[in-house]
N, C-alpha and C positions, 0 to 999 in steps of 0.2 A: 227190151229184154236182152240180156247176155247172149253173144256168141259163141260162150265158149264151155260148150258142152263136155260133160265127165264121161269118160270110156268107163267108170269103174261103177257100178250101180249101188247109189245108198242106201241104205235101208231106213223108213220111216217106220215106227209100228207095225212090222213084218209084210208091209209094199216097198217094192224095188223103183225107184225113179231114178230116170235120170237128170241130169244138176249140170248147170256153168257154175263157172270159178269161182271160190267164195270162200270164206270161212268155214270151220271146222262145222262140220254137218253135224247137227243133234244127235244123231244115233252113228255116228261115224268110227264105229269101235270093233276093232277085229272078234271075231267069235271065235272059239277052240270048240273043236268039231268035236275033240275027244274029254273035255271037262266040263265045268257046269256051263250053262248058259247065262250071258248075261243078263242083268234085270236092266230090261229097256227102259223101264220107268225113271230111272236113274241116269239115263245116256244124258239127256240136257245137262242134268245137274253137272256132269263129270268134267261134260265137254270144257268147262268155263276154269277148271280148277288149275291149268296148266298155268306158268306165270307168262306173262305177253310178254317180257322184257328179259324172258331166259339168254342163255347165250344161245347162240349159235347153231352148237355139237348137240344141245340140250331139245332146242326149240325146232330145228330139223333134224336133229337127229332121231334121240329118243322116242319124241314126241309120234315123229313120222314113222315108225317100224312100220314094216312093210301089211297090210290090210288083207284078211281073208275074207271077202264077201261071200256069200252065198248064193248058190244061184237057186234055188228054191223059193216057192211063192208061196205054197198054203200054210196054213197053222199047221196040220198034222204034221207034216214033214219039218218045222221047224221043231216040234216037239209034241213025238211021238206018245211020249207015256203019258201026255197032259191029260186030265178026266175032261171029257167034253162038257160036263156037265158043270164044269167051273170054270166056264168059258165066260171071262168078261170082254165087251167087245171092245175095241181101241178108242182111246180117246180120238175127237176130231182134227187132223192137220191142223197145224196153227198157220195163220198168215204171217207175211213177214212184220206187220204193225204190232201183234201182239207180244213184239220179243219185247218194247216197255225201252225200261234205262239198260238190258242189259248190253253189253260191248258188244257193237257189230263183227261179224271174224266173214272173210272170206276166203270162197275153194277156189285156190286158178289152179289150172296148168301151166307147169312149168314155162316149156318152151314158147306154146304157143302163146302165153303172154308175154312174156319176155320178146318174142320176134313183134311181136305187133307195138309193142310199146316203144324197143327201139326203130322199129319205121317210122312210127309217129311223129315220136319226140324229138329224137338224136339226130336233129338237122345236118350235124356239122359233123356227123360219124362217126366221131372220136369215144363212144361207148361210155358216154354220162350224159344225164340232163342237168343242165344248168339254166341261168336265166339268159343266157346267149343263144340257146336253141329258141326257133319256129315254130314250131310244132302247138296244135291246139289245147297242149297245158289240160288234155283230161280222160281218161280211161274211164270203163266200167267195165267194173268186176262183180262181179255172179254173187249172192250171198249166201250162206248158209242154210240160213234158218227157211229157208226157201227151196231149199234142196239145189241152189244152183238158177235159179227161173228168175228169180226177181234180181235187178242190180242195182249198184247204187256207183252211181260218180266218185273219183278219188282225182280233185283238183290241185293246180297250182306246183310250180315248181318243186316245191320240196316235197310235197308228199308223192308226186312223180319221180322223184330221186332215189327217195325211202323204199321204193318198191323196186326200182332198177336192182339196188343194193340188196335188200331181200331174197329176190328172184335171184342173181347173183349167188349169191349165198345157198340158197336152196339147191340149185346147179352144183355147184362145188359138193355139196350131200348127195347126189342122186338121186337128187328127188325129182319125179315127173308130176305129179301134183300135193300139194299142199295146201295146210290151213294156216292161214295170215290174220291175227290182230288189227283191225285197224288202229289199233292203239300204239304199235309199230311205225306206224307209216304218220301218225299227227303229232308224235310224241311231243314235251318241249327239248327244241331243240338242244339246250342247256344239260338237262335231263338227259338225253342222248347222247351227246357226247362223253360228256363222264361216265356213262355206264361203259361207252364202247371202251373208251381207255381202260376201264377196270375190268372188263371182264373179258375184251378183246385183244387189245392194243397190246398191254402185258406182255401173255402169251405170245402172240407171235410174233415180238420182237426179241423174244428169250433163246436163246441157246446156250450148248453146251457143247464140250470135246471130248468124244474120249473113241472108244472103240467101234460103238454105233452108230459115224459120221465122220470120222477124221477123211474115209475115203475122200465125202465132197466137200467138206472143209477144208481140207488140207491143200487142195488144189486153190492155186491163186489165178484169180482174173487178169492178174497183171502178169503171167510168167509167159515172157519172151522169148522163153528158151527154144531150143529143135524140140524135145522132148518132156513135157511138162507132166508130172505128174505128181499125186500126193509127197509133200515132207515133210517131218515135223521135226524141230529142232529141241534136244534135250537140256538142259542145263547139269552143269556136272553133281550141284547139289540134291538132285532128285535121282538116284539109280535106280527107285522103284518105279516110275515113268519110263525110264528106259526100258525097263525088264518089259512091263506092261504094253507097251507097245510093240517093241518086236517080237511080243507074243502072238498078238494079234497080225501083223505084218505076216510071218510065217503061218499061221491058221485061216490066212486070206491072201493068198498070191495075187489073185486076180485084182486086188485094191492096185496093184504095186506103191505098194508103200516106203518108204524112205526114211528110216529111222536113225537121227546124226547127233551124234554129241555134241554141245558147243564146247569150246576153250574156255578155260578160268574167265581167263578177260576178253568177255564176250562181245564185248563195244567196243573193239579197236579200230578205228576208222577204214585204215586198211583190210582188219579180217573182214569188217558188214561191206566194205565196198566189192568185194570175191564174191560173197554170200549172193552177190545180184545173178551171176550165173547158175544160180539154182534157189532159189527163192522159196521160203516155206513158211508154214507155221512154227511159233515159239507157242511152248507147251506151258500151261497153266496150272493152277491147283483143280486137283481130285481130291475125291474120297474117297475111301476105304470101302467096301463092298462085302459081303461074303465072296468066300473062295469058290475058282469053278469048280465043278464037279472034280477034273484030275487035282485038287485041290492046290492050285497056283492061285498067286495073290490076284484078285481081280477089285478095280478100281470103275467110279463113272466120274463125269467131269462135274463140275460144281457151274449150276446154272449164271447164264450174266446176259445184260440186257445190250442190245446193241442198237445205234443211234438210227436207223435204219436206213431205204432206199440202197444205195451202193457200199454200206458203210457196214460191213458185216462179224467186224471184230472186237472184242475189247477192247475199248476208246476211252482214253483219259477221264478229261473233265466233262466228256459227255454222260458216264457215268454217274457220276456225285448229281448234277443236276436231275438225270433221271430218280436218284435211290429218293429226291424230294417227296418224287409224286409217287414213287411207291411205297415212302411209308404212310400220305396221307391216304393211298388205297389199301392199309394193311398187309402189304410185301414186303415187310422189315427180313422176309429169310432173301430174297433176292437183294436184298442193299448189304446182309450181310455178307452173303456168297461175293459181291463186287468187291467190297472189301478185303474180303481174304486172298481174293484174286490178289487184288493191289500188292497185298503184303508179301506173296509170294514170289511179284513180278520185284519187290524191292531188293528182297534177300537174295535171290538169282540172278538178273540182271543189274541190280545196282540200281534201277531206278522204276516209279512208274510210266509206262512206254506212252508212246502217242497212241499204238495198238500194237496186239501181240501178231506180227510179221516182222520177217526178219531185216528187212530192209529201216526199221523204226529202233533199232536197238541202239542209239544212239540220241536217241530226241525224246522228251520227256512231254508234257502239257500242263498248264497250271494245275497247283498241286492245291488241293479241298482237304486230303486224305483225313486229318484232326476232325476238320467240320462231320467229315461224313462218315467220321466212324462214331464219333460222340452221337450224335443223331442218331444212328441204329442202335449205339447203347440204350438209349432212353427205350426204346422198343423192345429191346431184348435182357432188359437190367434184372428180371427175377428168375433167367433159366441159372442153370449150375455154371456155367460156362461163360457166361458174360463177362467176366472180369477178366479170364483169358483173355477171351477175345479184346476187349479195351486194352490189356496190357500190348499184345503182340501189335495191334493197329501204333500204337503209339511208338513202341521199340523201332518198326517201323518208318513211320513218319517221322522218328530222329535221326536215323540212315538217311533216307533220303535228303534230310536238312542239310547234314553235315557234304554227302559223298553225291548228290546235287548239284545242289543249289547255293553253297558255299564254300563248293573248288572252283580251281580255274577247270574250262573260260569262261563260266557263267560268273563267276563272283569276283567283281573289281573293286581290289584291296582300296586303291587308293581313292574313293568316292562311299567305301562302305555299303553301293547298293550292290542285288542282282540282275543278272542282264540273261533274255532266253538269249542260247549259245549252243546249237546241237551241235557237236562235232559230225563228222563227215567227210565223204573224199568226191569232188566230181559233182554228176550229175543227179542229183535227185530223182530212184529209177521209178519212184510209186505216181509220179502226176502222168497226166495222161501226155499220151505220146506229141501232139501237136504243140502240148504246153510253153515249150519252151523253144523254137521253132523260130520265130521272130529276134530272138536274142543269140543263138547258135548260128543260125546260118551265115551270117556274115563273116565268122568265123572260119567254119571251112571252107566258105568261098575264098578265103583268105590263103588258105593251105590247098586246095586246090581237092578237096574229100567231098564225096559224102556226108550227109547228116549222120549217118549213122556210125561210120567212118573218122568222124572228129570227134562223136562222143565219147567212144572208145580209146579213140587217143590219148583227150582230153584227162578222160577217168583215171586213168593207167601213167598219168605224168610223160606222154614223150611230147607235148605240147607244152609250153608252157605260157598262161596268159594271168597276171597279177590279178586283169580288172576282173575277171570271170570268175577267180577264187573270192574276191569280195563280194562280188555280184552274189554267187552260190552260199556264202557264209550267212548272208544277213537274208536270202534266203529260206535258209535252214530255219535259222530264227526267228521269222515270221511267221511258216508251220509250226514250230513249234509251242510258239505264242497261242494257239490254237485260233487268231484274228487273219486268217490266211484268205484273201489278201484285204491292204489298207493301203493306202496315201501315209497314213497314220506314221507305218512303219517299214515302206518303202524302200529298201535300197542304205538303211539304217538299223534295221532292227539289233542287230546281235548288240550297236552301241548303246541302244535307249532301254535305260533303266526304267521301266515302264510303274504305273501306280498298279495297276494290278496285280503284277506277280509281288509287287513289294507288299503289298497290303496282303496278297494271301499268306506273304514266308510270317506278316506280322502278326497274323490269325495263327501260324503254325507255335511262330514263341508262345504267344498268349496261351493256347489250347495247350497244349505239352507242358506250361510252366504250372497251371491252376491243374490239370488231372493228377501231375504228379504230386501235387500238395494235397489234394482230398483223396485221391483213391488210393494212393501208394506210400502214404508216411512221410511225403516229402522225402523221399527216397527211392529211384526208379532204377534197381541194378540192372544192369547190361549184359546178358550174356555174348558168350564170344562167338556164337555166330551170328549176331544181330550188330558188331562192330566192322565200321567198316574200314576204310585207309586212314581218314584220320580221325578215326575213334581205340585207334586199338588198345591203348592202353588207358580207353576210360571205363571203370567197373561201377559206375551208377552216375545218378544225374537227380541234378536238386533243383526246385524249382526259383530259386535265387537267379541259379544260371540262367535263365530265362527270359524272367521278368525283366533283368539286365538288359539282355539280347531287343525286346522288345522293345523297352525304353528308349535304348539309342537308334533302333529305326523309325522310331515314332518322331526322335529329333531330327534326324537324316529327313524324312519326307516333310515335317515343318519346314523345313531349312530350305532346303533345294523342290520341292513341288509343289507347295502351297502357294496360291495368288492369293491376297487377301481383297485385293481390287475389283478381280474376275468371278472369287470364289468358288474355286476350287483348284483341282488338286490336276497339277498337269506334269507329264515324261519328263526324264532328263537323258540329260543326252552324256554319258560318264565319258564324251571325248573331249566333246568342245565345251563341259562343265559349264550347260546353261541347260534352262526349262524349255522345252521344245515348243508349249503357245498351240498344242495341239489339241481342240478341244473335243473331248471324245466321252461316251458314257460311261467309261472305266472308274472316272472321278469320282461315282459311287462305290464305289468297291471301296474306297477308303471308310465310310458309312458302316458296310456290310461286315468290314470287319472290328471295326470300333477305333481306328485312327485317332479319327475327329473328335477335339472334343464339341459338346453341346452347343459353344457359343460358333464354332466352324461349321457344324452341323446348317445349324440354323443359315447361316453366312449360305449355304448352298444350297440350300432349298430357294432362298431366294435371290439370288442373281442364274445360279446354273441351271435350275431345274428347268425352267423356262427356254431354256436354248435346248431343248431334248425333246419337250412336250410336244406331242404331233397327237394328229389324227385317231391312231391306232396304239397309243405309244412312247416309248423311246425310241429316238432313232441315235445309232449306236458313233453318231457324231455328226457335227454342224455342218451346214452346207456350204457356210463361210472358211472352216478351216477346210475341208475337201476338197475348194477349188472348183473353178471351171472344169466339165466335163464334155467330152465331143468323142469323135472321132479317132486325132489320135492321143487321147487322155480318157480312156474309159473308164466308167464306173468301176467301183472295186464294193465287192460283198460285205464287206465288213463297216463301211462309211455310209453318211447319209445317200440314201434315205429310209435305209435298212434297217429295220428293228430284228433283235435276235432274244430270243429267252433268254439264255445268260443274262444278260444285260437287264434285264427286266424285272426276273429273280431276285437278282442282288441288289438289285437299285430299293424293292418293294420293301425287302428284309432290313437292308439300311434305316429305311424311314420309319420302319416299325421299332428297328432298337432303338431309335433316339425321339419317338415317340408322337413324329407324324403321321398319324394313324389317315385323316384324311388325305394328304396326297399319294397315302401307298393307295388306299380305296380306291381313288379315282384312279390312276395308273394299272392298278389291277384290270379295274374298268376295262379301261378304255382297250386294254391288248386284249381282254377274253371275249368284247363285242366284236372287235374287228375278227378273231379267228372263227366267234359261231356265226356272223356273216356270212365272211366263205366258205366256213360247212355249209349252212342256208342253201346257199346260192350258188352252189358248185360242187352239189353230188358228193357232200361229206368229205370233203379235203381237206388234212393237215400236213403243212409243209415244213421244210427248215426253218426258213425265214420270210415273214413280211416285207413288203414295202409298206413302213406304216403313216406313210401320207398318201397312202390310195385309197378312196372311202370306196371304190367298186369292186377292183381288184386285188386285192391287195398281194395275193400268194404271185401272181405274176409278178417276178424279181429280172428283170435285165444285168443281170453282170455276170463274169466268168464262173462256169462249175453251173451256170440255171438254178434250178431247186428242186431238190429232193420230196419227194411225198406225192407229188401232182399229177406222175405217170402213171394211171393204174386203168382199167376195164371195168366198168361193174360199181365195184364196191372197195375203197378205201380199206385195206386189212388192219394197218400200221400205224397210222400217222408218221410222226417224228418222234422220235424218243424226247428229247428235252422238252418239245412244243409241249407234249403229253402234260409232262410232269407242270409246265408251267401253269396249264389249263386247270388242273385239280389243283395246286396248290394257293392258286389265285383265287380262286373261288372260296376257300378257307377265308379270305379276308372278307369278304362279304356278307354282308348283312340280307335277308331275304328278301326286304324290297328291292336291292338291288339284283337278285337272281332272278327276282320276276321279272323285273324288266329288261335283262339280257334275256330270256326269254321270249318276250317280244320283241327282239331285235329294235331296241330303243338305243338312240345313239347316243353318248356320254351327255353332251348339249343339251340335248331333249328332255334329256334323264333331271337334269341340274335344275333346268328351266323351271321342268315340272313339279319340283319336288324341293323346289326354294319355300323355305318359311311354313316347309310342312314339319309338325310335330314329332312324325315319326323320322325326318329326314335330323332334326337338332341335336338327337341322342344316336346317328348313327355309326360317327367315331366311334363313342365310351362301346356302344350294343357290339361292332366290327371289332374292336380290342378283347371284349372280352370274349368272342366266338374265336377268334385268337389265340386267346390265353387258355381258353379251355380244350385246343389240341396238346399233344405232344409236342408237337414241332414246333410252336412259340409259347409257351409254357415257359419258357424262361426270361419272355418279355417283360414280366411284371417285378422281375427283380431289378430293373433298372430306376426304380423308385424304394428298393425298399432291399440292397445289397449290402453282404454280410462285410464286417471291416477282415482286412488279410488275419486280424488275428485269431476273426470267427474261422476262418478258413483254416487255421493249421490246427484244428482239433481233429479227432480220431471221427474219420470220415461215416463210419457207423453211427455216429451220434448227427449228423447231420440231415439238416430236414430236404425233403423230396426236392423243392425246388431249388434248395443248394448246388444240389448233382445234377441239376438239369442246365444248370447256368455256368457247369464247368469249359463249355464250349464259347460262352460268352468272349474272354480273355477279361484284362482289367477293367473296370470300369473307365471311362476317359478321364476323371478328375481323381482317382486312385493316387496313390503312390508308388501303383505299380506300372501306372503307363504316363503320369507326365514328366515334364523334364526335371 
């Protein structure tokens, strides 16, 4: 029998008992002293109607309002005006055996479950059970249907986790007891997880800027200054931002807030280097609002999702990865909202930011923009307003191309590629203070300073050291690459024309040359303030010009990146005008965005694919080209043996456009066993990045920066933003045998073994393709068998069939004539 007796007395058929912890009690229903009484005969019925798998806010919140028991006992006094004479007497208590099939629910208390479970379980103190804790792996809790008296065991790690997390959660409501589902606590774990990202993870990775948070927003973790406090930086294009905030700044003193224009040319190395003595927010798209009451213009900020753990801003290409999984969660207004962000971060700043702080105003991240605004089109393609929005993302994303990614120093003329190249002065003020520590001090030991002392020196030119300006240069361009850090790109970066960024600027030609030929007449005018330095005197754009653009990088990365021996697609180095030989998961990116043609495709699937396949995964490069690691040559996060979603994503999508449906399945596979493992088996954790040749561990990651996601109390709120999206979008590619048995935590091998030469396993390609083709988001797979010729394309885009516009993001076909040589 349950210890854990109810201070709150339930009522059974108008007897008061008292109850241990347990699910929702049969008659467990507040009464209104002052309106009708409820019909008891109905309380079972009601109890069950709640859904077990609500959120959160819903399932402790609503559910739990606060309870008016009664403290009366007899009939009369429950109701006074009843005729006695139509007194029927109560039905008999039920035992707990007669509740049948229905779902067991128990009542705990709060706290005092929660302190007794973590005594128990939470060997190692650190406030989760995992399968590393001691503890005897089993509770009982009080049931309902018993009023609390009868209990029943809730075994085994994970559903001892389920309830931590729970109880957790309940705490966070103020809730001192509750009714729990077991249904909660057994779920599949598969099942759980995507619920939490979609009804959880979302939300609380969403934010927004405007006048009801910039106080703690605006405040940076990184300000070093004597006196830190909120700032937001304006752009001169936006005065109704400015207006709008030092409205609020003066209507709120006590924020002290900081309201500063930027200069036209907001990225001048020199001005962002100044900027570090007072560090702020850069200000983003709003919306329009009604007016306040003194009827001044009044704005809120436009929601965006952020990559989470320490990472609290609008981030690049974490972004576009995220908007994946939230269009397959139906958040196409959140991927819209990131987008418009982007577009606004383009026209203002020049470019899109690594994040909007001001120390970033000079560094960009691989650039999705085309991909990931075509993707929300498809989602948002019958409101009024869609074609805007498609028009301005793209207006957009030809800025960028131009005033980018093809000026100097990023674009070198004489090689024809792009190279990440963030300008800069000094010391990179955002990595954390120790960072750079082993590379510096020799330095001032040298000048006879201070660390802190030479940085400032350093920063400000009355030092002057050659190697340390290259050092910081390639650097820069290694954050910026968003691969921070690599062996990869080492001490080299800003030289090496990388396949990645080339393969996305070649998704950029593609995407901008095919929109503008079907949604815009083959004719996309340019207004003048969507031109930037060297657009200024361009007043429209054809998509000839493009398809051109395209063609010759498609020749460029044949030429100088393709192995035909190796297969695949490897860096070049636009100094020393040779292939780098670095073999890294990037190679698919060339895939992802349609590079390759078919017979290269194929060429890579089988020599490359196989030097990535691990465990869990891809690992985001070989452990041959990585090197030796020790001591003093450490690990680097971005190298083997580190699988990253990025990497995963695109590798998946590749294979699916050239229509290796089973190795994206299996790779699918294999990353969504290993992360609902670690959920399993580690108190619901989503992290950055895997090690995905650790079949136990895998979220424990040894290299610089740890991993985000794994620090938490309780209950997992967040995951990782990308992990997120890569979890629900992977899952898209599978087939239902295969969900069930990530479900049972069946590992790829087992899965393969067991399900060789079975019938339903022969057709799971074609069944996984067409669960594919029948989203949104790969819906325009099926045009790579059956694509219109460029002539079908330059009709009047209204006459064109659904999957036409949805394959605008495609780019050329590979054996097109718009993408070979």
């Amino acid at each position: 029998m349950s210890s854990q007796k109810s201070d709150i007395p339930i009522r059974s058929n108008g007897h008061a008992t008292p109850h241990t912890a347990g699910a929702v009690a049969v008659d467990d229903a507040p009464t209104d002293q002052q309106g009708p009484k409820p019909d008891r005969t109905n309380n079972r019925q009601q109890s069950v109607e709640l859904d077990p798998y609500a959120t959160p806010a819903v399932y402790y919140g609503e559910s739990h309002a606060p309870r008016k028991p009664t403290k009366t006992r007899t009939l009369s006094s429950i109701d006074g005006k009843r005729d006695p004479t139509a007194y029927n007497a109560p039905s008999r208590r039920t035992s707990l055996d007669a509740q049948g099939a229905l779902p067991r629910k128990f009542l705990v208390n709060v706290q005092q479950t929660l302190d007794t479970l973590l005594s128990r379980e939470d060997t190692d103190r650190n406030f989760q059970i995992t399968v590393e804790d001691q503890g005897p792996k089993v509770i009982s809790l009080g049931t309902a249907a018993s009023g609390g008296y009868r209990s029943q065991d809730v075994r085994g790690t994970y559903m001892l986790s389920n309830l931590l997390q729970e109880l957790t959660l309940a705490q966070h409501y103020n809730r001192k007891q509750i009714v729990l589902d077991e249904a909660r606590l057994n779920e599949n774990p598969v099942n759980r997880l995507s619920r939490l990202i979609k009804d959880s993870f979302w939300d609380n990775l969403t934010r927004r800027i405007d006048g009801s948070n910039v106080a703690k927003v605006g405040r940076d973790p990184k300000d070093w200054t004597d006196d830190p406090h909120p700032r937001i930086y304006i752009p001169r294009g936006a005065p109704e931002q400015h207006q709008y905030y030092t409205r609020i700044a003066k209507e709120h003193p006590e924020m002290r807030l900081e309201v500063i224009w930027l200069p036209e040319k907001c990225d001048d190395p020199n001005y962002v280097r100044d900027l570090n003595e007072a560090p702020g927010l850069l200000a983003i798209e709003m919306e329009r609002v009604p007016d306040t009451p003194a009827g001044e213009p009044d704005f809120k900020g436009l929601p965006f999702v952020v990559p989470g753990g320490r990472f609290n801003e609008l981030y690049g290409w974490d972004s576009y990865m995220e908007t994946l999984g939230l269009l397959v969660n139906d958040r196409a207004d959140l991927g819209e909202a990131m987008v418009r962000h982007f577009c606004f971060c383009i026209k203002h700043y020049g470019k899109i930011l690594n994040a909007n702080r001001t120390y970033y105003l000079c560094r960009s991240q691989p650039p999705f923009l085309t991909d990931m605004a075509l993707r929300v089109y498809e989602h948002i393609r019958d409101k009024p307003h869609a074609l805007g929005f498609l028009r301005d993302s793209m207006l957009a994303a030809i800025k960028d191309y131009y005033n980018t990614w093809m000026s100097h120093p990023r674009y070198d003329e004489e090689s024809g590629f792009t190279t990440y190249h963030a300008d800069g002065m000094g010391v990179p003020p955002e990595t954390e203070a120790s960072h750079f520590e082993h590379v510096l001090n020799p330095y001032a030991e040298k000048y006879g300073m201070t660390f802190k002392e030479f940085v400032k020196a350093y920063n400000y030119g009355k030092v002057q050291e050659p190697e340390l300006d290259a050092y910081f240069i390639h650097d820069r361009a290694v954050r910026e690459s968003g691969h921070d850090t690599s062996y990869r790109l080492e001490n080299k970066a800003a030289d090496i024309a990388t396949v990645d960024l080339n393969s996305c600027l070649y998704k950029y030609e593609t995407d901008i040359g095919r929109t503008i030929r079907i949604f815009f007449g083959d004719k996309l005018e340019i207004p003048a303030d969507w031109r930037g330095d060297k657009q200024k005197d361009l007043a429209y754009e054809t998509s000839s010009t493009w398809d051109r653009r395209a063609r010759r990088r498609r020749q460029l990365m044949e030429k100088h990146m393709w192995d035909e021996g190796k297969g695949m697609y490897f860096d070049y180095d636009v100094r020393k005008k040779e292939a780098t030989g670095y073999e890294s998961a990037t190679t698919f990116w060339a895939m992802w965005a349609g590079v390759c043609t078919p017979r290269q495709a194929a060429i890579m699937v089988e020599k490359a694919l196989p030097k990535f396949e691990s465990h869990g995964g891809l690992t985001s490069g070989t452990e041959e080209s990585r090197g030796a690691v020790g001591l003093s040559r450490p690990n680097r996060q971005w190298d083997y043996p580190f699988g990253w979603a990025p990497q995963q994503i695109l590798a998946w999508t590749g294979l699916l456009r050239y229509n290796f449906d089973e190795d994206a399945q299996r790779l699918a596979y294999r990353w969504i066993y290993m992360i609902t493992k670690a959920f399993v088996d580690f108190n619901g954790v989503v992290v950055e990045k895997y090690d995905v040749t650790r079949q136990l561990d895998p979220h424990r990651v040894t290299a610089e920066y740890g991993n985000q996601g794994a620090d938490f109390k309780g209950v997992a709120t967040e995951g990782f933003g990308w992990v997120n999206a890569s979890y629900v979008y992977g899952l898209q590619m599978l087939n239902s045998h295969m969900k069930r048995a990530l479900g049972a935590i069946i590992p790829w091998g087992t899965f393969a073994k067991g399900t060789a030469g079975d019938s339903a396993m022969e057709d799971s390609s074609q069944a996984a393709a067409n669960a594919v083709r029948a989203g949104a988001a790969f819906r325009r797979m099926s045009l790579l068998q059956a694509r219109p010729s460029p002539g079908q394309l330059r009709k009047d885009s209204s006459e064109r069939s659904n999957s036409t516009v949805l394959d605008a993001h495609l780019g050329p076909h590979p054996s097109s004539d718009h993408a070979s040589g």
